[in-house]
C-alpha positions as CSV (number, residue, x, y, z in Angstrom):
1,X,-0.9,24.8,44.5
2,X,-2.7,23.6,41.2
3,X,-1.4,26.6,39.6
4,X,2.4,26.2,40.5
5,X,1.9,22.3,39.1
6,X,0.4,24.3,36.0
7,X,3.3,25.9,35.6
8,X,6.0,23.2,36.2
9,X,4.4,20.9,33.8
10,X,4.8,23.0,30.8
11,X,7.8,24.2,32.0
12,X,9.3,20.7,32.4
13,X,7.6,19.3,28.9
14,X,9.6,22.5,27.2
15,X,12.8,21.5,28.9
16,X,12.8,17.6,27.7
17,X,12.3,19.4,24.1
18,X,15.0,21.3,24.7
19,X,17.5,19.0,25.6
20,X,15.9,16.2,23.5
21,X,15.7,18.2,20.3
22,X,19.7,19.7,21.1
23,X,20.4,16.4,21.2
24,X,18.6,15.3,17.7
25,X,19.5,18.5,15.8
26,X,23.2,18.2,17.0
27,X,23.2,14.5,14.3
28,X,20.2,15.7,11.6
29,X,22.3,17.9,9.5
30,X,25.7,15.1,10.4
31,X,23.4,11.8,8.9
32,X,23.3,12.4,5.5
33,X,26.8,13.7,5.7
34,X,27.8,10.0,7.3
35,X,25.6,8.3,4.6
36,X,27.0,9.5,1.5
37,X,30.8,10.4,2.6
38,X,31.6,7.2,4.9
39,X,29.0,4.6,4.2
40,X,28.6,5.2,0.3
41,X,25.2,5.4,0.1
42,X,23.3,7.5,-2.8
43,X,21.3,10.5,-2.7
44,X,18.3,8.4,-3.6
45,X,18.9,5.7,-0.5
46,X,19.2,8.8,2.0
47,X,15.9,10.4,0.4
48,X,14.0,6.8,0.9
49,X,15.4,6.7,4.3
50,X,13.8,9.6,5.7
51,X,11.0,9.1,3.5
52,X,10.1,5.7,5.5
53,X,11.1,6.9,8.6
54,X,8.7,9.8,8.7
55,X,6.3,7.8,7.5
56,X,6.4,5.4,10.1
57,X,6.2,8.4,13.1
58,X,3.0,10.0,11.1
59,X,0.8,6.4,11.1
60,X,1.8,6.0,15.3
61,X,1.0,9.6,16.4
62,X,-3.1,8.9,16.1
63,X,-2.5,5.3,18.1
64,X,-0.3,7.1,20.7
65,X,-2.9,10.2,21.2
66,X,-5.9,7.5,21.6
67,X,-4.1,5.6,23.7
68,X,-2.7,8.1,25.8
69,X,-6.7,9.5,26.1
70,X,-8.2,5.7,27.0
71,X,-5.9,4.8,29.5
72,X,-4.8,8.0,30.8
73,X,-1.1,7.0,30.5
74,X,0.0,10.2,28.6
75,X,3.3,10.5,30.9
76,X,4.7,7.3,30.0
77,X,4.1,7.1,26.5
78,X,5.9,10.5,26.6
79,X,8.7,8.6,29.1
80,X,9.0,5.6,26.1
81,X,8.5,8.0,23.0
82,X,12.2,10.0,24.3
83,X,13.8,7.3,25.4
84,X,14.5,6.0,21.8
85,X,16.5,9.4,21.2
86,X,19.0,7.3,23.1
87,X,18.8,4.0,21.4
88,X,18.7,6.1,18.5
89,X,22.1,7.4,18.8
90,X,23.4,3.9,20.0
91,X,22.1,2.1,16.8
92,X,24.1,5.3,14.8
93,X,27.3,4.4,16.5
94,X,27.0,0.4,15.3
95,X,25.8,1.4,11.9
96,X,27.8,-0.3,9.4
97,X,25.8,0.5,6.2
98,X,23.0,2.2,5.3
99,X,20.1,-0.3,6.1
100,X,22.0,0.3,10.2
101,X,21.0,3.6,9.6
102,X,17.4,3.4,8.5
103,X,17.3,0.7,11.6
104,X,18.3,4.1,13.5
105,X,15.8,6.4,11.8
106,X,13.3,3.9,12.2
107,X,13.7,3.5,16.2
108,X,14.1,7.6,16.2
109,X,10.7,8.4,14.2
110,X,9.1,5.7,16.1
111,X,10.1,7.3,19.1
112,X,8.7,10.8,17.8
113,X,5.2,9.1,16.7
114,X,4.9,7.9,20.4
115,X,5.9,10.9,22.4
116,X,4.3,13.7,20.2
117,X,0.4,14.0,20.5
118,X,0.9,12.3,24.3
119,X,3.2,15.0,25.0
120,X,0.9,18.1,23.5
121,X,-2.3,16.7,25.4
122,X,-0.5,16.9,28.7
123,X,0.9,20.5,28.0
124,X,-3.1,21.3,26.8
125,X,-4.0,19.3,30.4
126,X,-1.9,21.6,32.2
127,X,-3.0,24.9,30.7
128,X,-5.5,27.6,31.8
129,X,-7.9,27.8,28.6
130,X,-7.5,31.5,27.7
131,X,-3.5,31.1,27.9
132,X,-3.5,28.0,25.6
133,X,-2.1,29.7,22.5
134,X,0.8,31.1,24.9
135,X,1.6,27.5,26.2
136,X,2.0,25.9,23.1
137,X,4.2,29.6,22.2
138,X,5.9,28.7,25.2
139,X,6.4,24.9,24.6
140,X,7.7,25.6,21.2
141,X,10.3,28.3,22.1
142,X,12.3,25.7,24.3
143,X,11.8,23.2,21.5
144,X,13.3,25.6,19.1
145,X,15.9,26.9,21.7
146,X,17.3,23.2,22.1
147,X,17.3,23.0,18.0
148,X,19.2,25.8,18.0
149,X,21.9,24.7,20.1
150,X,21.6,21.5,18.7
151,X,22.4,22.9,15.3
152,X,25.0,25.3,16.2
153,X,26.6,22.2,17.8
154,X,26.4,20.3,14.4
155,X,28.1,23.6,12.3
156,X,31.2,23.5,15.0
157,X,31.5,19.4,14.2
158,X,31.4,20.2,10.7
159,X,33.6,23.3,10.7
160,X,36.4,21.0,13.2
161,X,35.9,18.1,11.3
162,X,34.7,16.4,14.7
163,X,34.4,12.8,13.8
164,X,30.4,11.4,13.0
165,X,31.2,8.9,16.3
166,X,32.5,10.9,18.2
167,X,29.2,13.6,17.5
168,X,26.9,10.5,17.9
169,X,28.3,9.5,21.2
170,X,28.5,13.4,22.5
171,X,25.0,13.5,21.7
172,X,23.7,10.6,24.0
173,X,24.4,13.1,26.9
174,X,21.7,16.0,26.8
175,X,19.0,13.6,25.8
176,X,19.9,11.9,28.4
177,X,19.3,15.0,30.9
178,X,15.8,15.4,28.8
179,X,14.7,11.6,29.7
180,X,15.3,12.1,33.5
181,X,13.2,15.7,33.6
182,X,10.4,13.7,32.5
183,X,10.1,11.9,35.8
184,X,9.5,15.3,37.7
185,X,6.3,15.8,35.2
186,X,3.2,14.9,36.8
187,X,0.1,13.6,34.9
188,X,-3.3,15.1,36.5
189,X,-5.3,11.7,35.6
190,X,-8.1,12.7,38.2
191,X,-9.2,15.4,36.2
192,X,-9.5,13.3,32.8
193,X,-12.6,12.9,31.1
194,X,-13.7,9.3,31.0
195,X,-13.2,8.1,27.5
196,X,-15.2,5.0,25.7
197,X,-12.8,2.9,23.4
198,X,-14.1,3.9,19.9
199,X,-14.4,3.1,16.0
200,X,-13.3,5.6,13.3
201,X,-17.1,6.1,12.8
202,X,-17.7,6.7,16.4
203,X,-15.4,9.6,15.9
204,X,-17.3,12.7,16.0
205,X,-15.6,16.1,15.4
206,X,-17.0,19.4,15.1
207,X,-17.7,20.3,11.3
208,X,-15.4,23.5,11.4
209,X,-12.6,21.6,13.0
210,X,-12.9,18.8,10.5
211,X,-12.6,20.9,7.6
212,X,-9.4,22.8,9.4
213,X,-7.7,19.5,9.3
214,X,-8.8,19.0,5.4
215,X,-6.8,22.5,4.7
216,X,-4.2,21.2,6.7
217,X,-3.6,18.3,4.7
218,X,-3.9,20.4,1.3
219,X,-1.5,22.8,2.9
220,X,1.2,20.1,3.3
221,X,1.2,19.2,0.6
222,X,2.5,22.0,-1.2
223,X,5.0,22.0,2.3
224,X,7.9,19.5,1.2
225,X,10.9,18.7,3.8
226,X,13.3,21.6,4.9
227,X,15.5,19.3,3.4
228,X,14.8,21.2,-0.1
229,X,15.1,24.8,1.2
230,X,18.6,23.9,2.5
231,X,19.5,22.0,-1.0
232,X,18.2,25.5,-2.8
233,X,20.5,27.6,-0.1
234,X,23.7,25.1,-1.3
235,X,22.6,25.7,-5.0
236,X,22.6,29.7,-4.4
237,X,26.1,29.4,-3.2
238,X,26.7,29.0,0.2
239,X,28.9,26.7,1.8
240,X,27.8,23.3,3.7
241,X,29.0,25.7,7.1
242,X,27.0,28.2,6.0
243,X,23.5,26.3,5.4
244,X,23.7,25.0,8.7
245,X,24.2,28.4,10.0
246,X,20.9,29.6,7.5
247,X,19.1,26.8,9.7
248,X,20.5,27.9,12.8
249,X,18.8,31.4,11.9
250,X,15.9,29.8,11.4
251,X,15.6,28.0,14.4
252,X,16.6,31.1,16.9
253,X,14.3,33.1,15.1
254,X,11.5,30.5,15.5
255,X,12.6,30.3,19.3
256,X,12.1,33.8,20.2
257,X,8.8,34.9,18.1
258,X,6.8,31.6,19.8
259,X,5.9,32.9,22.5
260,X,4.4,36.2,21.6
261,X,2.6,35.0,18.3
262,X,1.3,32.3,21.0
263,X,0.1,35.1,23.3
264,X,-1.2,37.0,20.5
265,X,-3.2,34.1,18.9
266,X,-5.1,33.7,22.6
267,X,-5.3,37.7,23.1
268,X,-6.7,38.3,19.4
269,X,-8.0,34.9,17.6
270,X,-6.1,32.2,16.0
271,X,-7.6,33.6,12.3
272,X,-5.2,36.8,13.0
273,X,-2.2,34.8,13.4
274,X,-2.7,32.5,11.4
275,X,-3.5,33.7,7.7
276,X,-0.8,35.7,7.9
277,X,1.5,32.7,8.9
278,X,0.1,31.0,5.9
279,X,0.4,34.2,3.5
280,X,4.1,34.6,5.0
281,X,5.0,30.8,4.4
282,X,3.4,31.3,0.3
283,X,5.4,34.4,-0.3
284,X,8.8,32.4,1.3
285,X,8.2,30.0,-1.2
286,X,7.9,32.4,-4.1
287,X,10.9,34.0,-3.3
288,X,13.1,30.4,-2.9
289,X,11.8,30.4,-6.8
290,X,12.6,33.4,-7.8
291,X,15.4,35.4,-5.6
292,X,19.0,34.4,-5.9
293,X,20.9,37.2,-4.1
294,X,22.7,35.9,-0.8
295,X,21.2,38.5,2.2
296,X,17.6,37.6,0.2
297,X,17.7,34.2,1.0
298,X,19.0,35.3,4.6
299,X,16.4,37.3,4.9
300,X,13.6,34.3,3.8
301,X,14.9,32.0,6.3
302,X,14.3,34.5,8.8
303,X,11.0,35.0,7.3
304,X,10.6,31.2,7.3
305,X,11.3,31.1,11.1
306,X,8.8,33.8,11.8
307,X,6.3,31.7,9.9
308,X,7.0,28.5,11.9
309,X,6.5,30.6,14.9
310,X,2.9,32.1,14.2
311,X,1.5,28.7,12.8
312,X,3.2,26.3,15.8
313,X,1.6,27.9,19.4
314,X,-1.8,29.2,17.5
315,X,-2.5,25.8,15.3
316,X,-2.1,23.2,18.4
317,X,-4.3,25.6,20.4
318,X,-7.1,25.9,18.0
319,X,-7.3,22.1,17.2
320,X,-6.6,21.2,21.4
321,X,-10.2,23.5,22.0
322,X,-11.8,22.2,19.6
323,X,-11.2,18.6,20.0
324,X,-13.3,16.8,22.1
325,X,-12.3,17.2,25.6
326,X,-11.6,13.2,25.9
327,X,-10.3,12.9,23.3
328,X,-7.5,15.9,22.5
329,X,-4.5,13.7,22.6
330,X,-6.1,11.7,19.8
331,X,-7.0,14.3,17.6
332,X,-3.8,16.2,18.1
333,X,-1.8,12.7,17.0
334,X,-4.5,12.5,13.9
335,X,-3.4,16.4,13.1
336,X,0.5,14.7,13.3
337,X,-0.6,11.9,11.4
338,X,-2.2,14.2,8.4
339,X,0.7,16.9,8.4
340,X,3.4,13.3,8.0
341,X,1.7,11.7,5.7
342,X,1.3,14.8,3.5
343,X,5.1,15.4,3.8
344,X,6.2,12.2,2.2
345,X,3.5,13.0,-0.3
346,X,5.1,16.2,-0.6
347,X,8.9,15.5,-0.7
348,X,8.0,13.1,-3.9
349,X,6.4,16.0,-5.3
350,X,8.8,18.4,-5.1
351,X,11.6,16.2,-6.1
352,X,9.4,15.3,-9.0
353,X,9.3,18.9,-10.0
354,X,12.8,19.7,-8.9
355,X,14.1,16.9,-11.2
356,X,11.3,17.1,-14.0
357,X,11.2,20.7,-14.2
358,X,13.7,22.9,-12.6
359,X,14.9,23.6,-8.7
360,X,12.6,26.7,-8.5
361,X,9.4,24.5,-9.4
362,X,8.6,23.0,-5.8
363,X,8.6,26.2,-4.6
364,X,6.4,28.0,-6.7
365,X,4.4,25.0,-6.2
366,X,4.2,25.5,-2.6
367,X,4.0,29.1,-2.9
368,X,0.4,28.8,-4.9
369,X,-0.5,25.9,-2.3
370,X,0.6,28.3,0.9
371,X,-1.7,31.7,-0.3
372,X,-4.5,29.2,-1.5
373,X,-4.2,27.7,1.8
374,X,-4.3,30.9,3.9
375,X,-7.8,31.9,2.1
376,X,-9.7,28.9,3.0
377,X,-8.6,28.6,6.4
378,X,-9.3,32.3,6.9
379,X,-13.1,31.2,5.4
380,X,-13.0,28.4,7.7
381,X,-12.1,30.5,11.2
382,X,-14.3,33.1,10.2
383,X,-18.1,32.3,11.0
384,X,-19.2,35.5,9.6
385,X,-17.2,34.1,5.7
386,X,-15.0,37.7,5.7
387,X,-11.8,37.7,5.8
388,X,-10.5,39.6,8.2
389,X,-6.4,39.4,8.4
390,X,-5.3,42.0,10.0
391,X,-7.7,43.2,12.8
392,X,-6.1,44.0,15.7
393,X,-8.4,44.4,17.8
394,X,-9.0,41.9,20.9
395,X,-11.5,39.1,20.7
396,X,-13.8,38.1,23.3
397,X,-14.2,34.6,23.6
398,X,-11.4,34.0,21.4
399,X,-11.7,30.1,21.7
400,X,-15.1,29.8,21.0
401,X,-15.0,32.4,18.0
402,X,-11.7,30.5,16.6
């Protein structure tokens, strides 16, 4: 009986992503669109925007994860954090002016920080150990899936010249049919571990875990939005259409690779997946930089996709095993709150260098940052110090060796 539950649990988290992230990726690509064409706002006003907005969702992740973990309330913080995809689109629809829609981007990152770490403890709650990789794999295909209709949704509004309000309001509907799923996910509280209210220096972590998180930091900031890859696809010549479709790509390739690179991670070690992730994501980057031929920048968002894929199911496993078992929520929302406060770090970087320098400069940037990145986490995984990429062969114990 507990494994049917198992099931339907991660199942049902995967569905709310779904419809909740069609429903988010069908406005993303619309919002700066509305800003800048109907509301008059700059470049600069839309970059601060997001820049706040992210910012904000990064800082509440760790509060929501700790306070998920102390008072076992994990579901409804979930139930609270997607509800404000809603209020979200209802704030976009009275937006008048630009400070209406960082109001919007405010309650919609808010929203996100809540939901997120909450949200990954349950699906690491509901998951048999040894398959943990494949649930996260699994989780993030029907995230992706949803972003993927979400987008192709946005490129037919922008190819019809659907109205913004009329998206907006259209919108409301699947996250709407997310929310309600949530109510048929059921929190297994009895089997919580008790956990003491604590101070950052009552935070113990395991030394190998801690310096994964470092890397992780380092790495991100070398990893500026995806709002700069699309920019560099419009500078290479294609059409606004067009880069939505590049991220559409990018999404359904993302959406089917998750759940074998998930799999794969549990069956072989999360080292094997992901240094290569890492090396794949550095050598994207170089060629953003350097290659300006239309099917190669095809083909490196499809590269980009299968990099998002390997690092998503095998990154949230590693650090949800490792993470003391009371507290996984919190130290899953401290992994959020690390990667988002990087990425603001990041996108000023690299439109420093984008502006200072040239448009290829963030990316060679990132590039160096990726490979640099993939050797110390592949020192850090491996207790023996050798680097051992591409091993196929299965590991025993994988969670206790990764």
């Amino acid at each position: 009986m507990r494994k049917k539950t198992i099931i339907s649990n991660i199942v049902l988290l995967g569905l709310v992503s779904l419809f909740v992230d069609m429903s988010t990726e069908m406005v993303y690509p619309l919002v700066p669109l509305f800003l800048t064409a109907t509301l008059g706002a700059s470049p600069a006003i839309v970059g601060v925007i997001e820049g706040i907005a992210e910012c904000i969702a990064s800082l509440l992740k760790v509060f929501s994860g700790y306070i998920g973990d102390v008072y076992h309330n994990k579901k409804h913080l979930a139930f609270a954090g997607y509800s404000t995809s809603v209020i979200y689109k209802i704030f976009l629809l009275l937006a008048a002016s630009w400070p209406g829609v960082l109001v919007a981007r405010i309650i919609d990152r808010t929203g996100k920080g809540i939901r997120t770490a909450p949200r990954d403890a349950l699906v690491a709650q509901s998951s048999d150990n040894k398959k943990l990789g494949g649930s996260f794999g699994l989780h993030k295909m029907l995230d992706m899936a949803g972003s993927s209709l979400g987008a192709l949704l946005a490129y037919i509004f922008v190819a019809t010249n659907f109205g913004f309000h009329q998206a907006f309001l259209f919108s409301i509907i699947p996250a709407l049919i997310g929310i309600l799923i949530i109510f048929a996910v059921r929190e297994d509280k009895d089997n919580d571990t008790a956990c003491e209210k604590l101070t950052l220096k009552g935070l113990k972590l395991d030394g190998k875990l801690k310096a994964y998180l470092a890397a992780i930091f380092i790495f991100c900031l070398g990893n500026s939005s995806n709002t700069f890859l699309l920019l560099k696809a419009q500078e290479r010549g294609f059409s606004a259409p067009q880069v939505i479709l590049l991220y559409l790509i990018f999404n359904v390739v993302t959406s089917v690779l998750a759940i074998p690179s998930g799999k794969l991670s549990d069956q072989f070690g999360r080292s094997r997946i992901l240094v290569p992730g890492y090396l794949i994501y550095g050598f994207v980057y170089f060629g953003f930089a350097f290659l300006s031929a239309k099917p190669a920048v095809l083909i490196l968002f499809i590269a980009y996709g299968a990099y998002t894929a390997l690092i998503s199911g095998a990154e949230r496993a590693f650090i949800a095993e490792n993470s003391p078992s009371c507290l996984k929520g919190t130290i899953l929302g401290l992994y959020g709150m690390l990667q988002g406060i990087a990425l603001l770090l990041s996108s000023i970087i690299a439109g420093l260098l984008w502006y200072r320098i040239n448009s290829g400069a963030p990316f060679i940037f990132g590039g160096v940052i990726g490979v640099l990145s993939a050797i110390i986490i592949s020192v850090i995984l491996d207790k023996n110090n050798r680097i051992k990429l591409f091993s196929l062969k299965p590991t025993k114990g994988v969670e206790n060796e990764d």
